[in-house]
N, C-alpha and C positions, 0 to 999 in steps of 0.2 A: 094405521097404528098397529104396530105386534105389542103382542099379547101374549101373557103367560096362563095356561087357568090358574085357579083358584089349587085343583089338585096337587096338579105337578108343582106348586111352589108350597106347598106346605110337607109335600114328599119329601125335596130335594132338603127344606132345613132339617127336617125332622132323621133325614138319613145322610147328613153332613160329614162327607169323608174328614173333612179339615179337624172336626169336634174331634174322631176319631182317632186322626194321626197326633194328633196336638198332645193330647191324653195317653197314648199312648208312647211319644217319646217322654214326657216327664216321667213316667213310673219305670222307666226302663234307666232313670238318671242313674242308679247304681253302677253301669258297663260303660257312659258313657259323659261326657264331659258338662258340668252344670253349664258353662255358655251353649254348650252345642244345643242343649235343649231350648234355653232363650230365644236363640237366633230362631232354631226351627219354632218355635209358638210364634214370635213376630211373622215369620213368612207366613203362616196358616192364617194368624190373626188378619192379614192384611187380606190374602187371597180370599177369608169368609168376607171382607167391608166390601173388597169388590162384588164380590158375587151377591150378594145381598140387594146394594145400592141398584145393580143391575137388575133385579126381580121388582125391585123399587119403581124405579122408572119404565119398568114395562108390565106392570101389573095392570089386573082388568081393573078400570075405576066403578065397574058396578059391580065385583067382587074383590075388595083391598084384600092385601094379605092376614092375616091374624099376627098381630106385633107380638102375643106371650111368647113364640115361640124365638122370635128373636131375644127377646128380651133372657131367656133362658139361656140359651147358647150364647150372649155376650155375661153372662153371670157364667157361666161355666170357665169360659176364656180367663177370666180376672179369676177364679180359686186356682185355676192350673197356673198361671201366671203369677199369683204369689205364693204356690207350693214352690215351684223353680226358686222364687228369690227367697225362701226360707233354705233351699238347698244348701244355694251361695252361699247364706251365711254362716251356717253352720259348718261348711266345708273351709271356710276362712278362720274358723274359730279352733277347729281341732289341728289345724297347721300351726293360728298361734300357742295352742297348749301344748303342742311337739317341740317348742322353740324353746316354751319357758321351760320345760321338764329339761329340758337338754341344760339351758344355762344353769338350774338349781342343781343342776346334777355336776357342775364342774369339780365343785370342792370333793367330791371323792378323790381323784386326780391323787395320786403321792398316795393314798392312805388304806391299809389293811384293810377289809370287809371279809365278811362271814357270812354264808346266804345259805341256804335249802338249794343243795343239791349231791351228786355222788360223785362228783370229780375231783383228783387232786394232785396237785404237780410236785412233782418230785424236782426239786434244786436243787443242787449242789451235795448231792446224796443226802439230801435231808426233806421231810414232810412232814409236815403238823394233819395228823389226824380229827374232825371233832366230828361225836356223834354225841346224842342223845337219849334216853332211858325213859318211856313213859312212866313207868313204876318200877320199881325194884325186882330185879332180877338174881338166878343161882351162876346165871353165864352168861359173858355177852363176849361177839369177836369180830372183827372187820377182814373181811377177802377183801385182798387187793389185786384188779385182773389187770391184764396190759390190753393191748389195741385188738387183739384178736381174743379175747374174752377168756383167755385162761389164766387160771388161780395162780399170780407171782409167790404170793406169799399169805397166810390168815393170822392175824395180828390176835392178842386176848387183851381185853380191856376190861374194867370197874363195869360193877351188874346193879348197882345203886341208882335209884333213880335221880334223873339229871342230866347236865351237859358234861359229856366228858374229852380229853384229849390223847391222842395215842401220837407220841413223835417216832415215828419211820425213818431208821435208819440207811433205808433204797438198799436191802440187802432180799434175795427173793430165800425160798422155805431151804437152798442148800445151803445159803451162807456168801452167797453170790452178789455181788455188787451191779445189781443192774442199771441200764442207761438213763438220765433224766429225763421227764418228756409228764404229759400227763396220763395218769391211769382212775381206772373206775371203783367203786369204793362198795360192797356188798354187806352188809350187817345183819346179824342175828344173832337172838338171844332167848334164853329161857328160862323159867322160874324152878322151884325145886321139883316141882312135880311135872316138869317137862312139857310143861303148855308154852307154846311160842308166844315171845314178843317181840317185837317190829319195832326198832330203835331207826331215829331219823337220822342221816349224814348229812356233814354241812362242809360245802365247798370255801376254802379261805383263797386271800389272795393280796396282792396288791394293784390297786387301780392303775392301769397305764393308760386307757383311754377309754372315750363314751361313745357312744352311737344310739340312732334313733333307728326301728323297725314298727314301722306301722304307729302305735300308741304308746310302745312300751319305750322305757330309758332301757340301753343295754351298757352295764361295766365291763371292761375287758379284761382279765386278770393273767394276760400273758398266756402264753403254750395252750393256743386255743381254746381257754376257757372263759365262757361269759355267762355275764348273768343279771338278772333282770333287777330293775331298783329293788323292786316289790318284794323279790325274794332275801334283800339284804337285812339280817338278824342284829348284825353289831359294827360297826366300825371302830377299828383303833388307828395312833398315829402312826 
């Protein structure tokens, strides 16, 4: 009859490459695909029944194995094995919260929004300016830059605190009518005694379509400008 000792079989589970690899690809699930991890635990899981079953029936009968140590490593198996399927499920769930953000997000679709950010498209030789005022100011003004970051033109606006609007005529500092397209929106301001304040700009727009990136809703508000649900302040029709 072969025979395993008593040693080498509480070696081998005690130093179980499978416990190893098993554990090893669940925590790595973030690079790599929640069935893929599944599949590989089943293979491991299967490969330790054999090898085990195998120590089983070739064990010395006047040294059996010590069962804890089994009993541990299939207790191991079953938490890795429902970490994987808590994966799943969560990974099923933020797919369905991408779908539903997406469909609540259609009614924007057609309709104005005003969001936190510095961008703003010039149409039809026209731009609606809005910035902000955390407190009351002596002067407040908005640089307007083009794609290569130089000053078109610096607008003067109300130093009151509040939301304010500057409509842009797309004319740049000579008097010049320049191209439509989108440009970048720079603000400062400051009180009588010439301490700086930091007024917030708000990009406007009209909805023409949605998209999903990663967890965020994104609006598209035409001539490359987008913007996240989260950052949208107001909507009109």
């Amino acid at each position: 009859m072969s025979t395993i000792g008593s040693t080498a079989q509480t070696s081998t589970l005690s130093s179980n490459p499978l416990i190893t690899s098993s554990t090893s690809s669940t925590s790595s699930s973030t690079s790599s695909s929640t069935s893929s991890s599944l599949s590989q635990l089943d293979y491991n899981f299967n490969e330790f029944l054999t090898l085990f079953t195998t120590q089983l029936k070739n064990q010395d009968p006047t040294n059996p194995m010590d069962t804890t140590q089994m009993t541990n490593q299939l207790a191991m198996f079953s938490q890795v094995e429902e970490q994987a399927g808590t994966n799943s499920r969560l990974d099923k769930l933020v797919t369905a919260a991408g779908t539903s953000s997406l469909a609540s997000s259609v009614g924007y679709i057609g309709h104005t929004v005003e969001a936190s950010g510095n961008e703003v498209s010039l149409s039809s030789g026209t731009a609606v300016i809005a910035y902000s005022m955390p407190s009351a100011g002596a002067t407040a003004s908005i640089e307007v830059l083009n794609s290569s970051g130089a000053v078109v033109t610096t607008l003067t606006g109300a130093a009151t605190s509040g939301t304010h609007q500057i409509t842009w005529d797309g004319t740049d500092s000579s008097g010049s009518t320049v191209t439509d397209g989108t440009y970048t929106l720079s603000a400062s301001a400051a009180d009588a005694s010439g301490t700086a304040i930091t007024p917030s700009t708000y990009t406007s727009g009209t909805v023409t379509g949605i998209e999903t990136t990663g967890s965020d809703t994104i609006l598209d508000l035409g001539n490359g400008i987008k913007v996240k649900t989260s950052a949208v302040t107001a909507v009109t029709s």
